[in-house]
PARORO-804542 format. One record per residue: x, y, z of N, C-alpha, C in turn; chain; residue in three letters; residue number from 1. Coordinates in nm, 3 decimals, padded with zeros to 5 digits. Layout:
N
[[X, Y, Z], [X, Y, Z], [X, Y, Z], "A", "ala", NUM]
...
END
This chain:
74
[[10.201, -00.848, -02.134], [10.090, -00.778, -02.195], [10.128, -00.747, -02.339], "A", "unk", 1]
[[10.059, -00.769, -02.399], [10.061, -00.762, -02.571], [10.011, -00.588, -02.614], "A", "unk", 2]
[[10.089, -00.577, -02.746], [10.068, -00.435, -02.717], [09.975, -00.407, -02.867], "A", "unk", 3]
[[09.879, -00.443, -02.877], [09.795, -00.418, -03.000], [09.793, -00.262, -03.039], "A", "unk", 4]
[[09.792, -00.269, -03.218], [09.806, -00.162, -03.230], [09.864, -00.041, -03.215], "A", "unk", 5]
[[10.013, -00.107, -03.140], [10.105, 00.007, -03.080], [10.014, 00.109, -02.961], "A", "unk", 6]
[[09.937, 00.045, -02.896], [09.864, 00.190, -02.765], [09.932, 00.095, -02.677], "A", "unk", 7]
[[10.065, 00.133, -02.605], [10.116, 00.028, -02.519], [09.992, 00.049, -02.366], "A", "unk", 8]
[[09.927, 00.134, -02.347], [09.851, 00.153, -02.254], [09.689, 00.084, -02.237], "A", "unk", 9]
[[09.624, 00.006, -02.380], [09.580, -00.045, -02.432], [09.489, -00.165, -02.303], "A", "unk", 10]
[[09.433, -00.189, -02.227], [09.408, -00.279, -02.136], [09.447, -00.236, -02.010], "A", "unk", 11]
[[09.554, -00.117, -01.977], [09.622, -00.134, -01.857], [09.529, -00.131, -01.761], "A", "unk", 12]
[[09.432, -00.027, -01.740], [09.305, -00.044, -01.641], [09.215, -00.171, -01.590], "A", "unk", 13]
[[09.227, -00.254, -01.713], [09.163, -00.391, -01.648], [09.279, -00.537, -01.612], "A", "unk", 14]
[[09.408, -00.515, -01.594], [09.499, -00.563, -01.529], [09.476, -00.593, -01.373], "A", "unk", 15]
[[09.498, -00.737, -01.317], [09.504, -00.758, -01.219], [09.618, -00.664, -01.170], "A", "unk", 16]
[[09.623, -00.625, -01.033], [09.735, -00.546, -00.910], [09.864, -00.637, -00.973], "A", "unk", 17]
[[09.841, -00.791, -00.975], [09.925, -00.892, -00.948], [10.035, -00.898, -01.113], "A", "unk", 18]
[[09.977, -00.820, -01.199], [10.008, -00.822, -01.313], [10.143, -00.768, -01.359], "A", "unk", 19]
[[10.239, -00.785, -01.468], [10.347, -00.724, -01.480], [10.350, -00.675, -01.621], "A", "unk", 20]
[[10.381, -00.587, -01.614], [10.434, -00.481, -01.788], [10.542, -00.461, -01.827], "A", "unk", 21]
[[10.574, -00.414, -01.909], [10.701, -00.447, -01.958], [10.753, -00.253, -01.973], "A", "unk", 22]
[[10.884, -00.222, -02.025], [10.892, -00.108, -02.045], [10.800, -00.002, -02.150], "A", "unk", 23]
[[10.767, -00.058, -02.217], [10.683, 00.030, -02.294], [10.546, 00.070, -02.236], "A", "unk", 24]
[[10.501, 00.017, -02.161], [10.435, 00.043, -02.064], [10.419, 00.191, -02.012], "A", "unk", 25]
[[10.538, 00.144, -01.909], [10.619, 00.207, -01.793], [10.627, 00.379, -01.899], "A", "unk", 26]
[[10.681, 00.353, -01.979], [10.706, 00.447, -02.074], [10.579, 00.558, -02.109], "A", "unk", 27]
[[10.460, 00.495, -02.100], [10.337, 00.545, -02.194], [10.330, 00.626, -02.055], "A", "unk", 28]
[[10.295, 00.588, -01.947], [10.249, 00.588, -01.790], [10.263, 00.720, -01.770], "A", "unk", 29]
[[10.433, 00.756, -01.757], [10.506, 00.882, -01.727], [10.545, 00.945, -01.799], "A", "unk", 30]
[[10.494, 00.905, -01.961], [10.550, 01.011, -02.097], [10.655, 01.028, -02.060], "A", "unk", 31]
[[10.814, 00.924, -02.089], [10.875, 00.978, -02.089], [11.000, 00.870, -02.158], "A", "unk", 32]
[[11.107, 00.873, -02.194], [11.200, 00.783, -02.279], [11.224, 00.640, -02.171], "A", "unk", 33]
[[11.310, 00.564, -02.192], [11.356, 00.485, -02.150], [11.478, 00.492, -02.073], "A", "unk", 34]
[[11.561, 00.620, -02.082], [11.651, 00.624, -02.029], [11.626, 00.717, -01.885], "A", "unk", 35]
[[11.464, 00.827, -01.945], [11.441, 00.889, -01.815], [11.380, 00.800, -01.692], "A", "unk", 36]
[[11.328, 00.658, -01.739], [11.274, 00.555, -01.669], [11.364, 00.544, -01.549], "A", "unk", 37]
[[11.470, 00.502, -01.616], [11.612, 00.455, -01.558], [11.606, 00.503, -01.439], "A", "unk", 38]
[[11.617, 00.665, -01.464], [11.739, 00.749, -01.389], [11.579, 00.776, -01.262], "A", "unk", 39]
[[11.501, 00.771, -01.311], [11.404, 00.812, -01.191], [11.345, 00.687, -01.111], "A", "unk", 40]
[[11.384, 00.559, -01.137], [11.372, 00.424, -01.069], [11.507, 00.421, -00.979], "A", "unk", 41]
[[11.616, 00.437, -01.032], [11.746, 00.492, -00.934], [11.705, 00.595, -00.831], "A", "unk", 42]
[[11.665, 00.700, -00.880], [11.654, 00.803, -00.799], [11.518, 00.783, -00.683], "A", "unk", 43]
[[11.420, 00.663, -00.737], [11.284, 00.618, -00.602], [11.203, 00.679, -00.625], "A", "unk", 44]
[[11.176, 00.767, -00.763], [11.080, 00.788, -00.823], [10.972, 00.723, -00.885], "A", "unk", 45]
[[11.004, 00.600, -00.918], [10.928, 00.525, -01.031], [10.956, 00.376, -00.967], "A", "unk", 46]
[[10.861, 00.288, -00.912], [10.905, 00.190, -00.837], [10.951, 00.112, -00.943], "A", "unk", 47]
[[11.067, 00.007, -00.841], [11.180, -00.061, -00.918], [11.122, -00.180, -00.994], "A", "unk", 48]
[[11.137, -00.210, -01.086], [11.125, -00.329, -01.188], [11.135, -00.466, -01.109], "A", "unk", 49]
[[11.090, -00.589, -01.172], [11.133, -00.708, -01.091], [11.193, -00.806, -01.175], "A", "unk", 50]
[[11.273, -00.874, -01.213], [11.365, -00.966, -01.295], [11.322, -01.109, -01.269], "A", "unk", 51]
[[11.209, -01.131, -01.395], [11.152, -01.209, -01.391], [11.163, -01.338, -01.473], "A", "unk", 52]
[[11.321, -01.307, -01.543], [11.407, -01.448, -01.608], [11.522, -01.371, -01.650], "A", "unk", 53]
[[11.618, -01.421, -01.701], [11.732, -01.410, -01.727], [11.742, -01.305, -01.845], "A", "unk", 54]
[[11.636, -01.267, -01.914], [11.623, -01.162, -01.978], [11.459, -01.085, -02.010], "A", "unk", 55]
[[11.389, -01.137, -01.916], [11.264, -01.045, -01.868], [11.280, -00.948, -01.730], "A", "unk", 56]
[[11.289, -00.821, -01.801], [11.244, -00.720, -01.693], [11.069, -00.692, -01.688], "A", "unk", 57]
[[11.053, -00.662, -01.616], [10.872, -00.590, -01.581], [10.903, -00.537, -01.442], "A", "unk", 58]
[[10.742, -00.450, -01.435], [10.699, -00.358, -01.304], [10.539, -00.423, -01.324], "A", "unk", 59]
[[10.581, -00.425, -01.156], [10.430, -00.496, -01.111], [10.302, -00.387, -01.140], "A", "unk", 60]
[[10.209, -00.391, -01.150], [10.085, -00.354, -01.207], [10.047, -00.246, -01.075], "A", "unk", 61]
[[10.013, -00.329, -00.942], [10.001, -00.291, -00.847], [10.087, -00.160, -00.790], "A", "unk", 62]
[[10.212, -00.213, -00.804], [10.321, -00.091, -00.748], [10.291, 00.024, -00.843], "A", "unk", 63]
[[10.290, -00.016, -00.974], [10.296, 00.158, -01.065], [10.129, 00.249, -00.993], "A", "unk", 64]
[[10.050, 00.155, -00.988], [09.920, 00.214, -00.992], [09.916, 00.271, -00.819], "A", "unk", 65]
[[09.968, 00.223, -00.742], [10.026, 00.314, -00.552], [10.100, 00.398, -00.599], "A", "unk", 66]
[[10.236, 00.403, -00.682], [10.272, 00.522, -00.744], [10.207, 00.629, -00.762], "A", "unk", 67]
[[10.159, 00.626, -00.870], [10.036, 00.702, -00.997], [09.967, 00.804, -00.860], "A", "unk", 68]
[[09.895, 00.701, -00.762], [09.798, 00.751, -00.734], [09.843, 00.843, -00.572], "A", "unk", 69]
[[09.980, 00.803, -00.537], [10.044, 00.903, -00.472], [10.107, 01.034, -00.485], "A", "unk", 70]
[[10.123, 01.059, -00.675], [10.141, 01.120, -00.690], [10.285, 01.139, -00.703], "A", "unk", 71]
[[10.327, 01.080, -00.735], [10.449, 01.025, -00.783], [10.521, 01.059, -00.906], "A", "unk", 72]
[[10.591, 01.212, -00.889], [10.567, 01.277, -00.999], [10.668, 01.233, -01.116], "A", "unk", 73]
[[10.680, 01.269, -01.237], [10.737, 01.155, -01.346], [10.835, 01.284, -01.375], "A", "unk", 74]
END
């Protein structure tokens, strides 16, 4: 997902389930740094990322938004 204009959140609502984002994303989602990402994807807070080449990370579209809407606190 392309991040026009720096609103990394920019489109996220009309994303297929099947779709993947990248950290800045993830970031906008739960207002919160990159390192608090980390520690709360360790901890099963924030579902886990999927390694999608040898140097692409992403989180599926679908999983953040079952998150979100469980209440899944950040």
């Amino acid at each position: 997902m392309s991040v026009p204009n720096g609103n990394a959140l920019s489109g996220f609502d009309s994303l297929p389930d099947a779709a993947h984002v990248r950290l800045p994303v993830v970031q906008a989602l739960y207002a919160c740094s990159d390192e608090t990402i980390r520690r709360r994807v360790k901890a099963g807070q924030i579902p886990a990322p999927r390694k999608l080449g040898p140097r692409v990370t992403a989180w599926n579209v679908g999983d953040l938004r079952r998150a979100l809407a469980a209440g899944t606190k950040a």
